[in-house]
TIMI-2910 file (N, C-alpha, C, CB; in pm, 1 decimal, decimal comma, always signed):
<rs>
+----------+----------+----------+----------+----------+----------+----------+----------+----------+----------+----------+----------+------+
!      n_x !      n_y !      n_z !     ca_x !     ca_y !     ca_z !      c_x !      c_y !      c_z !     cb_x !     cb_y !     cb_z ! resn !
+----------+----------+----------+----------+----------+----------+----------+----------+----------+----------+----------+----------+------+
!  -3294,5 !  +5726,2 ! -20486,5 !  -3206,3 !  +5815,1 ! -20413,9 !  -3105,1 !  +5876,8 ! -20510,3 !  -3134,9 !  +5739,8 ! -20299,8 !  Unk !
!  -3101,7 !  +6010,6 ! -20465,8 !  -2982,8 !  +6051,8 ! -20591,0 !  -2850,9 !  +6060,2 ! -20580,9 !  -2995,0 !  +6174,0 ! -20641,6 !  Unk !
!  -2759,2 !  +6057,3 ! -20635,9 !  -2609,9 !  +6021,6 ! -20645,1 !  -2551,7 !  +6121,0 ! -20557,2 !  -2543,6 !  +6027,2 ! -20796,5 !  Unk !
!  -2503,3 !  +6071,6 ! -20463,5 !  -2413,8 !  +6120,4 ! -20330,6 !  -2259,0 !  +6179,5 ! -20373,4 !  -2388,7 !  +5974,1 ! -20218,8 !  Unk !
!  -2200,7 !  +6113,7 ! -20483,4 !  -2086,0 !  +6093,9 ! -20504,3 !  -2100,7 !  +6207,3 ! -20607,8 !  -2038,6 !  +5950,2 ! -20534,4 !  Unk !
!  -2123,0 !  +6295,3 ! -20622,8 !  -2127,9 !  +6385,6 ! -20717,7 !  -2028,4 !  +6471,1 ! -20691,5 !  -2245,5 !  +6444,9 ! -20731,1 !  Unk !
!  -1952,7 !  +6513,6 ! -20864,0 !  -1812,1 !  +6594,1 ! -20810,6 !  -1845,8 !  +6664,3 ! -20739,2 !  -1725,7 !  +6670,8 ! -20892,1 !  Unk !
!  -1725,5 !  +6743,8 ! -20661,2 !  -1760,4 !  +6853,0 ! -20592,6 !  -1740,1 !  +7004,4 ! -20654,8 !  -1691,1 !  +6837,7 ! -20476,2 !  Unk !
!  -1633,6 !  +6958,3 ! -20761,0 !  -1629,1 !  +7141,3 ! -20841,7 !  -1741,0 !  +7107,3 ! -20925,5 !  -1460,6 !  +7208,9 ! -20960,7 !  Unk !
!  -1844,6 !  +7037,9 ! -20934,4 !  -1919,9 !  +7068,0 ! -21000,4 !  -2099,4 !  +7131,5 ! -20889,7 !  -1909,4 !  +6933,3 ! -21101,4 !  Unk !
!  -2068,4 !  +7148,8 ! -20828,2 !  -2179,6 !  +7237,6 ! -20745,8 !  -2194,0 !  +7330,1 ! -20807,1 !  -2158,9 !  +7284,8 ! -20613,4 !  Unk !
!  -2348,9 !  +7385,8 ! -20749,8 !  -2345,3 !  +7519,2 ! -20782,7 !  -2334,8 !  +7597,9 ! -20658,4 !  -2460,6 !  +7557,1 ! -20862,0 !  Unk !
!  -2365,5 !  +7684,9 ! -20667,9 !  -2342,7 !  +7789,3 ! -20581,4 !  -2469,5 !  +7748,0 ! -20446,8 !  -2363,9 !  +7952,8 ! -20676,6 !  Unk !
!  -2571,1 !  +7701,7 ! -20527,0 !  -2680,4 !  +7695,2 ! -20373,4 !  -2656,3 !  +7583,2 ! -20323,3 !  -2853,8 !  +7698,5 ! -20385,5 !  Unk !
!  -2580,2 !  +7459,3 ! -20365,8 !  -2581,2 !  +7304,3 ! -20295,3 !  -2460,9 !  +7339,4 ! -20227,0 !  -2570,8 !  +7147,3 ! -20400,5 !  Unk !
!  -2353,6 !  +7456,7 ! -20254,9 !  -2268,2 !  +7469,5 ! -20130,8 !  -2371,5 !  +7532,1 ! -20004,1 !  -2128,1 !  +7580,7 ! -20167,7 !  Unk !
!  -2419,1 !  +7653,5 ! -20115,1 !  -2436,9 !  +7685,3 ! -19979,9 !  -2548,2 !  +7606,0 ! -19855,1 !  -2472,4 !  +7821,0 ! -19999,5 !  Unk !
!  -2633,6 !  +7508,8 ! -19932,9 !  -2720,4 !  +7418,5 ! -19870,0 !  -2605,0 !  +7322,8 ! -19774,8 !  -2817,2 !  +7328,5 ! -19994,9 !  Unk !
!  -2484,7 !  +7330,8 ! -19821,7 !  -2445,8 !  +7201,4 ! -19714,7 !  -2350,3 !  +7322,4 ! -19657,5 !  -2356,8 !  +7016,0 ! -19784,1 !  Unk !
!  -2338,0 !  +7387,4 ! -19646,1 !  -2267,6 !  +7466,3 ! -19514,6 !  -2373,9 !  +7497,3 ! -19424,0 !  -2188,0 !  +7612,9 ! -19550,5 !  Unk !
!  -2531,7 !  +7532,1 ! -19478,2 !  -2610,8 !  +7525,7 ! -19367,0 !  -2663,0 !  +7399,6 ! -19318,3 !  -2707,5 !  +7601,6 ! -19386,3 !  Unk !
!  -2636,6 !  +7292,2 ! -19363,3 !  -2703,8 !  +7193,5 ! -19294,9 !  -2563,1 !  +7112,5 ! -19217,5 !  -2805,8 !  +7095,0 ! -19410,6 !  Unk !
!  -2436,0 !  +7118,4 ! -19247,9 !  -2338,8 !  +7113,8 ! -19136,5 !  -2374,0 !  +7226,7 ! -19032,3 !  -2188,6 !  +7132,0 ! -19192,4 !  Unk !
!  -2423,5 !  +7321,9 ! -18999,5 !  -2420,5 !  +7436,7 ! -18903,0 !  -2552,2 !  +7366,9 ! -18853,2 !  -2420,0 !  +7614,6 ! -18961,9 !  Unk !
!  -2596,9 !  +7304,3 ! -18837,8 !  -2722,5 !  +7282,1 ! -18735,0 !  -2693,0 !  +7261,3 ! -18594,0 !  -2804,1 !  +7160,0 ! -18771,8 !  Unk !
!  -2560,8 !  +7233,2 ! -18562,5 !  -2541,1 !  +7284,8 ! -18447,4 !  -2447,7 !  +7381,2 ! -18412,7 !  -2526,2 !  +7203,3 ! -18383,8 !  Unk !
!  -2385,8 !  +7383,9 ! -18306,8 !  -2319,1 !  +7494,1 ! -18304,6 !  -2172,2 !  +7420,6 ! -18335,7 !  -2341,6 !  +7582,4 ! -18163,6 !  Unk !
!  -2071,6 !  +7471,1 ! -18468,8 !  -1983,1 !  +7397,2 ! -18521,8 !  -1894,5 !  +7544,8 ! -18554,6 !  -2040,4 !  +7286,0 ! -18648,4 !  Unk !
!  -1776,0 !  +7484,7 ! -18534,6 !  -1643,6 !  +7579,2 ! -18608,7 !  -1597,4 !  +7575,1 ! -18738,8 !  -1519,9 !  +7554,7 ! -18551,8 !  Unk !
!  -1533,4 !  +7610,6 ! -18772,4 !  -1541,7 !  +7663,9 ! -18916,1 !  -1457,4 !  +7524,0 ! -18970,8 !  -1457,8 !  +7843,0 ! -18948,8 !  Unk !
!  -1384,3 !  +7468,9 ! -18916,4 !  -1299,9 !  +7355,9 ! -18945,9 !  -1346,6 !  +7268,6 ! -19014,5 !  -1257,0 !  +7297,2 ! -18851,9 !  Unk !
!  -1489,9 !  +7205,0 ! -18898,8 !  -1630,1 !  +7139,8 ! -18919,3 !  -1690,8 !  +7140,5 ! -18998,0 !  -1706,9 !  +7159,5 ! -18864,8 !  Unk !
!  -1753,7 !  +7291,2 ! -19048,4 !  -1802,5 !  +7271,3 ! -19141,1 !  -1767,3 !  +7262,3 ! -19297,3 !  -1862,4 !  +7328,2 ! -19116,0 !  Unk !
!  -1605,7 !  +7319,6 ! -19295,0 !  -1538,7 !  +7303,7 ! -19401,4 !  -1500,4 !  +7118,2 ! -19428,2 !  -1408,9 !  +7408,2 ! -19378,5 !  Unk !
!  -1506,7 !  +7030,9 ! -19323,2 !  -1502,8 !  +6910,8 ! -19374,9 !  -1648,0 !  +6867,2 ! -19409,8 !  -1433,3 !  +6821,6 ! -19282,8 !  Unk !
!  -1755,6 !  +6920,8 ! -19344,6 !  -1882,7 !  +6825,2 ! -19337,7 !  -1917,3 !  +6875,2 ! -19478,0 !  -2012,3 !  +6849,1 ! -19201,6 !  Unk !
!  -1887,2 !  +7008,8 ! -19527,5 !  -1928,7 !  +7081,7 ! -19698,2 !  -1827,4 !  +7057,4 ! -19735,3 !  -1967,2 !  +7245,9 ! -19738,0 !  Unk !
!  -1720,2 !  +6977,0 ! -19734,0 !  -1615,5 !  +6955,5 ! -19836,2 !  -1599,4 !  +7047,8 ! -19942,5 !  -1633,1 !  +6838,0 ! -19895,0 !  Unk !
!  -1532,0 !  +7147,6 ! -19880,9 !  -1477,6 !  +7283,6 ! -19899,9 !  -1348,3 !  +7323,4 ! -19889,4 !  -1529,4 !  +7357,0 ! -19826,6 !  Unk !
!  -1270,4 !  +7402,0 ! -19942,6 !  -1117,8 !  +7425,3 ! -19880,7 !  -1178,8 !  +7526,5 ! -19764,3 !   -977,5 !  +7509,3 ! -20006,7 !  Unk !
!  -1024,7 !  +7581,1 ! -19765,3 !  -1064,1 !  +7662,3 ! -19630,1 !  -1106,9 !  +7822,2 ! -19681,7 !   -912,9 !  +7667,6 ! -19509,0 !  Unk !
!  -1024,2 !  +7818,4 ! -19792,3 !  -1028,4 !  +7990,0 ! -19893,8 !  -1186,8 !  +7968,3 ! -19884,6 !   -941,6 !  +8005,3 ! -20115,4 !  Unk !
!  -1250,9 !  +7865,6 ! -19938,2 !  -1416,9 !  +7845,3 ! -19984,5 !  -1480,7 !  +7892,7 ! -19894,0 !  -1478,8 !  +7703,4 ! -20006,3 !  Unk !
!  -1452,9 !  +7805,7 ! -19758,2 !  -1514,8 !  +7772,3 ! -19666,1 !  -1540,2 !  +7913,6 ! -19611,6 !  -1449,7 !  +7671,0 ! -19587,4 !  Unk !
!  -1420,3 !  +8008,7 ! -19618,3 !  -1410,2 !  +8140,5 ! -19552,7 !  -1489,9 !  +8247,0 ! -19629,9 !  -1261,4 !  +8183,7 ! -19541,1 !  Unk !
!  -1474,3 !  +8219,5 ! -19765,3 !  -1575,7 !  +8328,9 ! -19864,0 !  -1712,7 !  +8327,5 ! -19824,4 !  -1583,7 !  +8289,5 ! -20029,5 !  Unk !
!  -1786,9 !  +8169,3 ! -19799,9 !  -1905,8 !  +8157,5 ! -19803,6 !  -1988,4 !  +8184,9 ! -19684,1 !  -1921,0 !  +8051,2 ! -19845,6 !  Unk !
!  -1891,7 !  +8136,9 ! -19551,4 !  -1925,3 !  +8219,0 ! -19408,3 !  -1987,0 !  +8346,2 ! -19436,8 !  -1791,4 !  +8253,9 ! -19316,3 !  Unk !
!  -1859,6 !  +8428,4 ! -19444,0 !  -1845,6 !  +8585,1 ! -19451,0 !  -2008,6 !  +8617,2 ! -19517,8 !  -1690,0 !  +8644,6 ! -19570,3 !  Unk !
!  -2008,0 !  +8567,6 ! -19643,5 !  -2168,3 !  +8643,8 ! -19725,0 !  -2279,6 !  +8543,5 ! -19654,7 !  -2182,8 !  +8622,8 ! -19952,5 !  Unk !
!  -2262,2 !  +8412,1 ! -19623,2 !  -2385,7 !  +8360,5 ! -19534,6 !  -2410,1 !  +8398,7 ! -19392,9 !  -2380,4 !  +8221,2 ! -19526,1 !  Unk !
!  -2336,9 !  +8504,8 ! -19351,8 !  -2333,7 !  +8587,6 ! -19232,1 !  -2357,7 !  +8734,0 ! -19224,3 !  -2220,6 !  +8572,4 ! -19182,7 !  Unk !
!  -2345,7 !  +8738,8 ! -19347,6 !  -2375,5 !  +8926,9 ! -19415,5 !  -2538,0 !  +8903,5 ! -19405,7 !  -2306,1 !  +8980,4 ! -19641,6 !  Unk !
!  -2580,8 !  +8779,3 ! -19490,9 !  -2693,2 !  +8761,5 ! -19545,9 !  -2805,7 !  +8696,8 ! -19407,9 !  -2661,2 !  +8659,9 ! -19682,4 !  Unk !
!  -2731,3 !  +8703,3 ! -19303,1 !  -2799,2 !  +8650,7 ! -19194,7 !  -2857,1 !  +8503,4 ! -19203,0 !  -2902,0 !  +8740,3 ! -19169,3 !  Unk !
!  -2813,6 !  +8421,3 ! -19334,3 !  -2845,9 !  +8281,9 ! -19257,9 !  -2742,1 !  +8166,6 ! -19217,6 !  -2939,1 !  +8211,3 ! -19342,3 !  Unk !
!  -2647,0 !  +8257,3 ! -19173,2 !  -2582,0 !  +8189,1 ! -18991,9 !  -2556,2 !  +8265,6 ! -18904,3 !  -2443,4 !  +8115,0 ! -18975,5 !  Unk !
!  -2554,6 !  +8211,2 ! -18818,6 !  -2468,8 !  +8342,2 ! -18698,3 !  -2391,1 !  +8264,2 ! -18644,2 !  -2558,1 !  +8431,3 ! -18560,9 !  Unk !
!  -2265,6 !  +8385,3 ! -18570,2 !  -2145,6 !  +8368,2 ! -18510,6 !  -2150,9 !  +8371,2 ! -18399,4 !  -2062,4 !  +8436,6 ! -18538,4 !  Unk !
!  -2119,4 !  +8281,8 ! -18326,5 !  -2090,0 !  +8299,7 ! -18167,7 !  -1975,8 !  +8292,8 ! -18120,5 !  -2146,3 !  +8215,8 ! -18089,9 !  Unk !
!  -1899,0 !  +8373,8 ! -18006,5 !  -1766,5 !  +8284,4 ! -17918,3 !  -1817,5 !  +8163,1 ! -17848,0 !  -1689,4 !  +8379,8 ! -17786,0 !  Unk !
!  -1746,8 !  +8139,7 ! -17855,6 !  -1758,2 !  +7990,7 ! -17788,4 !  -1571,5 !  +7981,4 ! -17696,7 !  -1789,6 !  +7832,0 ! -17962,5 !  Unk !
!  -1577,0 !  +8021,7 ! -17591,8 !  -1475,5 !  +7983,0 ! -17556,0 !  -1316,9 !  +8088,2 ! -17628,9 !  -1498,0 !  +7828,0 ! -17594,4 !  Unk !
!  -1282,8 !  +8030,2 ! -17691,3 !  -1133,1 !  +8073,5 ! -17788,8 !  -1202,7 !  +8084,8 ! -17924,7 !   -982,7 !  +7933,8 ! -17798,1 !  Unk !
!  -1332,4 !  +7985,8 ! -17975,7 !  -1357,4 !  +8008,6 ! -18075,4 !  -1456,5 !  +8072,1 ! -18107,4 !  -1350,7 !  +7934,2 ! -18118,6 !  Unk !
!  -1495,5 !  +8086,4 ! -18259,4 !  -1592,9 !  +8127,3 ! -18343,0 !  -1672,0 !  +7994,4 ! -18354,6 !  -1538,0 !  +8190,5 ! -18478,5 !  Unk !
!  -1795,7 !  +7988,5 ! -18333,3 !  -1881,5 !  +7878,1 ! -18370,9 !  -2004,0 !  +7926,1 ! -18430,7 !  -1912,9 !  +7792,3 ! -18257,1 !  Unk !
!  -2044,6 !  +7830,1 ! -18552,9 !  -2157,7 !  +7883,8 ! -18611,1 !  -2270,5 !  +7794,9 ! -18648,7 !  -2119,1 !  +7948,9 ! -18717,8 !  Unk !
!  -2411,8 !  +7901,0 ! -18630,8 !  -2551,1 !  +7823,6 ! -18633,0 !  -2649,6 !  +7837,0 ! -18723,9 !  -2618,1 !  +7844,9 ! -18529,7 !  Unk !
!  -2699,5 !  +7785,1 ! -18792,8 !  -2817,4 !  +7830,2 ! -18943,7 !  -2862,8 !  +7908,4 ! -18811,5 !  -2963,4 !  +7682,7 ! -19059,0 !  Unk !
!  -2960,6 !  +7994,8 ! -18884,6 !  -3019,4 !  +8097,7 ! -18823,5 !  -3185,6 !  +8062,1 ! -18861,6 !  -2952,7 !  +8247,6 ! -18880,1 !  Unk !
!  -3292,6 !  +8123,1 ! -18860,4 !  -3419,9 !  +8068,0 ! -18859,5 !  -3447,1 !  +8140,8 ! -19071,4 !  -3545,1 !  +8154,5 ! -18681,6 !  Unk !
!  -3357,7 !  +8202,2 ! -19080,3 !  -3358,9 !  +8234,8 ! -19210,3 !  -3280,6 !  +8185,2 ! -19313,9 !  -3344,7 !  +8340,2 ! -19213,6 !  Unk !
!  -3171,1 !  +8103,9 ! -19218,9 !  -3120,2 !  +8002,8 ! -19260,3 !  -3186,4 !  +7860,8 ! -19329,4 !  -3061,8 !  +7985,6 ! -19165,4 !  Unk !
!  -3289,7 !  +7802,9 ! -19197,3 !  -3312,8 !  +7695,4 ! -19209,0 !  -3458,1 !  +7743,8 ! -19312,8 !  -3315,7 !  +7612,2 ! -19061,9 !  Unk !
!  -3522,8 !  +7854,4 ! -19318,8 !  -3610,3 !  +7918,0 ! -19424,1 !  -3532,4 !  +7852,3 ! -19558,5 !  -3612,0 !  +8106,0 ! -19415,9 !  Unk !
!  -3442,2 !  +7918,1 ! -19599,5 !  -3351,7 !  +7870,3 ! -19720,9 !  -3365,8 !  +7762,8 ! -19742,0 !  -3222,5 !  +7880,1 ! -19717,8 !  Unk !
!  -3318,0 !  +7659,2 ! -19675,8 !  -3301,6 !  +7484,7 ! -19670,6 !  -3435,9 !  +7470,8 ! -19706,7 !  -3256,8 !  +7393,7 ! -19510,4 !  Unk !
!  -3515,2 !  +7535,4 ! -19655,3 !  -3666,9 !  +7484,7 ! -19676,8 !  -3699,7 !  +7468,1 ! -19825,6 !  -3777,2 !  +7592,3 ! -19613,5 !  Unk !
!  -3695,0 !  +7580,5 ! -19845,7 !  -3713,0 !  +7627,3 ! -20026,1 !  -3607,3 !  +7576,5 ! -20116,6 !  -3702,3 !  +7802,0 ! -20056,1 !  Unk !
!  -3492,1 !  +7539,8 ! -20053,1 !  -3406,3 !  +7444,5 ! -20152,2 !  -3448,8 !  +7362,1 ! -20195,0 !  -3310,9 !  +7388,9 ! -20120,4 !  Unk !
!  -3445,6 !  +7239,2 ! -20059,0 !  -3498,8 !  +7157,3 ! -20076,6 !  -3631,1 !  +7134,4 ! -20131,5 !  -3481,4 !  +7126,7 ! -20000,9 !  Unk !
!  -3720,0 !  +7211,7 ! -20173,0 !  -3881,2 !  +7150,1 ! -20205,7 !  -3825,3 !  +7198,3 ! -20362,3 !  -4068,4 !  +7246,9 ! -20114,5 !  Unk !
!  -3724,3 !  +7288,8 ! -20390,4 !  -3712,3 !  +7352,1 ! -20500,7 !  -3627,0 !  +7218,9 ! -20615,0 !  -3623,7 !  +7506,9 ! -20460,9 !  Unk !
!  -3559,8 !  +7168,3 ! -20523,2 !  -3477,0 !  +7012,4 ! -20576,3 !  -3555,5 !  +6884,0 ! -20597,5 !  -3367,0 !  +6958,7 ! -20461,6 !  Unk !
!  -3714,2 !  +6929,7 ! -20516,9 !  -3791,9 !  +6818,8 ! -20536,0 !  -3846,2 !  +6828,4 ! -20677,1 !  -3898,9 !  +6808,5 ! -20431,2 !  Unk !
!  -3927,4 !  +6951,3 ! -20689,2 !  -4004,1 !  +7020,0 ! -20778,0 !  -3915,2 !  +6990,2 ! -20921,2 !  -4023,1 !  +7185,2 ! -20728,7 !  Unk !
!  -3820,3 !  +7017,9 ! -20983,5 !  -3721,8 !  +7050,6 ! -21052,2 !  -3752,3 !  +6884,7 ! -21138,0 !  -3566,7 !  +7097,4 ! -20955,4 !  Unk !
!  -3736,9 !  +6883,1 ! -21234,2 !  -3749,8 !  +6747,5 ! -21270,9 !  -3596,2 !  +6684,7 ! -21307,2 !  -3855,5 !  +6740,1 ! -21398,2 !  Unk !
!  -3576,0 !  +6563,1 ! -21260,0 !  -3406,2 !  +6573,6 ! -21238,9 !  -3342,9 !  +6568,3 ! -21422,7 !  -3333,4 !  +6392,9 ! -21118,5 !  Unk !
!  -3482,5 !  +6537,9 ! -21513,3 !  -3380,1 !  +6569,2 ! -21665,7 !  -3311,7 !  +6705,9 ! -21675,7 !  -3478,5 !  +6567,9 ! -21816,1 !  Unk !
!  -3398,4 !  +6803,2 ! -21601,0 !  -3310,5 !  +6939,7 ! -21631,0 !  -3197,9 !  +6978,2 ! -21550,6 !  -3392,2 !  +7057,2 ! -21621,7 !  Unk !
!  -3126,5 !  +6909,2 ! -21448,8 !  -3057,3 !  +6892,9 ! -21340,7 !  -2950,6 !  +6811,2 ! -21494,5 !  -3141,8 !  +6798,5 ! -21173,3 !  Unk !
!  -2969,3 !  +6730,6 ! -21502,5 !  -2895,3 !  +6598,5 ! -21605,5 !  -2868,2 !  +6699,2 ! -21738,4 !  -3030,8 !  +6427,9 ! -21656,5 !  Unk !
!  -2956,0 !  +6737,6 ! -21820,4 !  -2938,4 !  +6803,1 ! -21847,5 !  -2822,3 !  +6927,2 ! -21906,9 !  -2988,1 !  +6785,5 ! -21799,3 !  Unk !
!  -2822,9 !  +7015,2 ! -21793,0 !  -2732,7 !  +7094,8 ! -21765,1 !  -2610,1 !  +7079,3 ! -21719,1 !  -2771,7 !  +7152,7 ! -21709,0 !  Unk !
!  -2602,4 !  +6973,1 ! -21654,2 !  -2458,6 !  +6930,2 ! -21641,1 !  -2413,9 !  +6931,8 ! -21776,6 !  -2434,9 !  +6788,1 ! -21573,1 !  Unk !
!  -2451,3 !  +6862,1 ! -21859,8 !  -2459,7 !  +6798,2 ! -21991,2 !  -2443,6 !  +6928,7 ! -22093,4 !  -2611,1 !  +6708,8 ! -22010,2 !  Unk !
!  -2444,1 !  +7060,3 ! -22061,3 !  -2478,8 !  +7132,2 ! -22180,9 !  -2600,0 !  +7171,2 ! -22237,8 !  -2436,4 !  +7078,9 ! -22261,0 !  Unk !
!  -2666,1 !  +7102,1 ! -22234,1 !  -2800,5 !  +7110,9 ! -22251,0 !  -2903,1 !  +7161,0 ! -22172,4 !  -2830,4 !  +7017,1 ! -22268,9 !  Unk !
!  -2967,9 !  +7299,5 ! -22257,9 !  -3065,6 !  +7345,1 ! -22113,4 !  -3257,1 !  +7339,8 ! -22154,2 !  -3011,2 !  +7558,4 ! -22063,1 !  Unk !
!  -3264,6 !  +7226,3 ! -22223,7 !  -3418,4 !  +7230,9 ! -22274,6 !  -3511,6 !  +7107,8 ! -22115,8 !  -3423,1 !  +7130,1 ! -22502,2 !  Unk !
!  -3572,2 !  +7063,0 ! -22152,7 !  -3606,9 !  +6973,9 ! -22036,6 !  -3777,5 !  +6931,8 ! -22140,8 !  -3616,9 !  +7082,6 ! -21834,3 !  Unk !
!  -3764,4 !  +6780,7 ! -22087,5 !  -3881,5 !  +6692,2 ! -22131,7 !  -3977,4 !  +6700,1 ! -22074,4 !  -3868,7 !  +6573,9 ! -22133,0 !  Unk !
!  -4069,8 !  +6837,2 ! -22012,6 !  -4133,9 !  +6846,4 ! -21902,2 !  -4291,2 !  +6850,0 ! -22038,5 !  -4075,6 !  +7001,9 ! -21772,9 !  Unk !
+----------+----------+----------+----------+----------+----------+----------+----------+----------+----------+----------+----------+------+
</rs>
């Protein structure tokens, strides 16, 4: 299993955006998913906005609020992340953290 505890300024750009869509699997407010992606709120608000431009979430009212749902092009994404994190051999993941961008493949 791979390390859970991994900084968080050290993401890249697709493991945020993989865990803002996989907090949105249901219908969640922005609050939500800024704790479940351990995100500020500035973050949390940048990444909505273009994962909503880009159509994989959508916005609903809900009441007083905004609530939001991966979309089916959403959960497309997650798909290809994930097989893409399988595929990937984790030295070049290790790697690159590291500086280093060759891989023992």
């Amino acid at each position: 299993m791979r390390c859970i505890y991994r900084s968080m300024k050290n993401r890249s750009r697709y493991e945020v955006i993989a865990a803002i869509l996989k907090s949105a699997g249901r219908d969640e407010t922005r609050t939500k998913i800024m704790y479940k992606a351990m995100l500020s709120n500035d973050q949390c608000k940048i990444y909505l906005d273009s994962l909503l431009d880009s159509g994989l979430i959508a916005g609903s009212n809900s009441g007083n609020k905004v609530v939001y749902r991966i979309t089916q092009k959403g959960s497309k994404f997650l798909s290809y992340y994930d097989q893409m994190r399988l595929l990937l051999p984790v030295i070049v993941e290790e790697n690159y953290e590291g500086n280093l961008y060759h891989s023992n493949i």
